[in-house]
N, C-alpha and C positions, 0 to 999 in steps of 0.2 A: 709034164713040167717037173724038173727035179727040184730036190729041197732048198737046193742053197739058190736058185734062181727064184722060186716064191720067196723066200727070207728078205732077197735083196728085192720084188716088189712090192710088198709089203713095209719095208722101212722108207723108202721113198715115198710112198704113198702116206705114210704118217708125218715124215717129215715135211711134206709138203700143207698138211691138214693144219699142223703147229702154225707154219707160218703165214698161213690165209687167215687166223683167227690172232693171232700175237697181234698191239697193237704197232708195232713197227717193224707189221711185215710185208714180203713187199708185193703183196696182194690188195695193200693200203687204197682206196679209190683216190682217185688224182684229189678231187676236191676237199678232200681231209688236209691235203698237203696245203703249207701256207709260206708265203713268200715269195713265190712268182710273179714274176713279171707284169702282169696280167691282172694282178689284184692288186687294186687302187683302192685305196679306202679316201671318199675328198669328206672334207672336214668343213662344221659351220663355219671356221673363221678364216674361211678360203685358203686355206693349205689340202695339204694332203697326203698318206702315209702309204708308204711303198716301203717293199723288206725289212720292214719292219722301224723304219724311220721316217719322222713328220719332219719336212722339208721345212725349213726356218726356224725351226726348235730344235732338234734332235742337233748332238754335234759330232765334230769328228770324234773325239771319246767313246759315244754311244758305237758310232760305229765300228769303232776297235772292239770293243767288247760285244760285238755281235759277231763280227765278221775275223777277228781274230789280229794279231800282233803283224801279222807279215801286211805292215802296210807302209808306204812310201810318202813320204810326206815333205813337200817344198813350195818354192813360189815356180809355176812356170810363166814364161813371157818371151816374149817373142821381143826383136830388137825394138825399139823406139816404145814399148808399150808397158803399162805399168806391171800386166800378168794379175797370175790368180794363183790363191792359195787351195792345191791341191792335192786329196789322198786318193793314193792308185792302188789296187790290189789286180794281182797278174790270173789269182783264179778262184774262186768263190762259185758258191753254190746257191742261185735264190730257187727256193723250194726243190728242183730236182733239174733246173737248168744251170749249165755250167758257165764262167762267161768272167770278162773282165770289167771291175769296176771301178768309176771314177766320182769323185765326191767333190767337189768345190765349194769351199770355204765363201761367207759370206764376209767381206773385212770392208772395210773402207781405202780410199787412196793413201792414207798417208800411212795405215798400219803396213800397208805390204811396199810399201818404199823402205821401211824403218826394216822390215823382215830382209828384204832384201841385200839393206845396207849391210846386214850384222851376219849374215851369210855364212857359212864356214866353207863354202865350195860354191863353183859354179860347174855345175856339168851337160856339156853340151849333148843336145836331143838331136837335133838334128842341123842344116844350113843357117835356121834364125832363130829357133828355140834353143833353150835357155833351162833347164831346171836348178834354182839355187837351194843347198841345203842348209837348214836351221841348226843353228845354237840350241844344247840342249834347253835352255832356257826357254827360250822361243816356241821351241816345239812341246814344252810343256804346257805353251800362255796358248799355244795355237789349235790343241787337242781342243779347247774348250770352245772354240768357235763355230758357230749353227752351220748347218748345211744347207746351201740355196739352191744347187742344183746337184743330180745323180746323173750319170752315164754308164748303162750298161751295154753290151757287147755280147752279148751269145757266141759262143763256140760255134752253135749248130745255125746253118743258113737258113732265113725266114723266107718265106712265097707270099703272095699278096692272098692265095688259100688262107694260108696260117693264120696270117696275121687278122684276118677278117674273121676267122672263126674265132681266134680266143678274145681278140682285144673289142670286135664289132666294128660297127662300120664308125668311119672317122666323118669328122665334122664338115673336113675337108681334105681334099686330097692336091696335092702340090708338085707338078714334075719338075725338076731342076735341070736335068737333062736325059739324054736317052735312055740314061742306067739308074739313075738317081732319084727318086720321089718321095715325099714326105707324106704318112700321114699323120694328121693334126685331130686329137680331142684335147679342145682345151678346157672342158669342165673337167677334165680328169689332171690337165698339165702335163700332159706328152705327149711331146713328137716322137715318133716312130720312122726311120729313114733305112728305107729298103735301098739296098744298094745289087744291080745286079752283076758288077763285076767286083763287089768288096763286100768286106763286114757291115753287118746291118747294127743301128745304134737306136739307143732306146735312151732317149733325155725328156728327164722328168723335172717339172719346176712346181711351185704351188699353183696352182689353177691362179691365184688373184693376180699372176705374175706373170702368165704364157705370153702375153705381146712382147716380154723381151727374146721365145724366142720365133713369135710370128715373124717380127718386123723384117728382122734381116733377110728374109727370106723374099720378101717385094721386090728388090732388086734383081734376085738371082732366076727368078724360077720363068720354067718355060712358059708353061701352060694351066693355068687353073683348073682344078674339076671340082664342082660343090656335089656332095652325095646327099 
């Protein structure tokens, strides 16, 4: 072995020792890392905190200031329907998953009429969605509004493997149809929906709150399976 090729094993090898022992490096064990998906903290007063925000407490603010400035913020609604006040972010990172998130504002009917009203744009989403955007005013009254429900979206595609190993087994499992299935814990407040020809989605509400999003789903679904 010549010199300059031990030099260059040798530095490698040191540099590698630095970053197994630095505390953020990236030899870090998964379960150090906080903010995944996957870690639900439920709370005595039947909420519960996920990326670091307590669902009906925490508000869109908190979550600019965790999650960062590039966030979107309007009433969406679809034709005939009053809509909801929502902040979208196109990419975020909970714990070391990558994924899009969506946060919906907890308002009453009449506040997001009045949002609506005062609009400075309407920008259409798609055939009957609708996103209207806020007056700076509005969007300053609106940062301060609690969070009722998260939706996230992972980049990376979930397996009913995955999903069973990190989240465990659901309370209930719900097929929608051939490609579509829900699993449900609702002491934790999320649905989980494996999709096997789309984006898998992860909606989270406080556990006191999950029949808002049991119910809908009695209509729709194929097939029940209790685990």
């Amino acid at each position: 072995m010549n010199k300059s090729l031990a030099i260059i094993i040798l530095t490698v090898i040191a540099i590698a020792a630095f970053l197994s022992q630095r505390p953020g490096g990236d030899q870090q064990p998964v379960s150090a890392i906080e903010g995944l998906p996957w870690q639900i903290e439920t709370l005595a007063n039947g909420s519960a905190r996920v990326f670091g925000l307590e669902l009906g407490s925490s508000t869109l603010d908190d979550a600019r200031e965790r999650f960062g400035d590039d966030m979107k913020v309007g009433i969406v609604a679809a034709q005939g329907e009053d809509g909801a006040l929502e902040a979208y972010y196109n990419n975020v990172t909970a714990g070391v998953i990558v994924g899009k998130l969506i946060l919906v504002a907890a308002l009453d009917k009449a506040t997001l009429i009045g949002l609506r009203e005062r609009a400075t744009q309407r920008v259409h989403m798609n055939d009957a969605t609708y996103r209207y955007l806020l007056n700076n005013d509005d969007l300053l009254q609106s940062l301060r509004a609690p969070i009722a429900t998260i939706a996230f979206i992972p980049v990376t595609d979930l397996d009913t493997e995955t999903v069973l190993k990190r989240f465990g087994q659901p309370q209930e499992r719900l097929r929608i149809n051939e490609h579509v299935e829900h699993f449900l814990y609702p002491d934790r407040g999320l649905d989980l929906i494996l999709d096997d020809n789309g984006k898998e989605v992860l909606q989270y509400v406080a556990p006191r709150d999950f029949a808002r999003l049991r119910e809908p789903l009695h209509d729709s679904r194929e097939s029940p399976r209790k685990e």
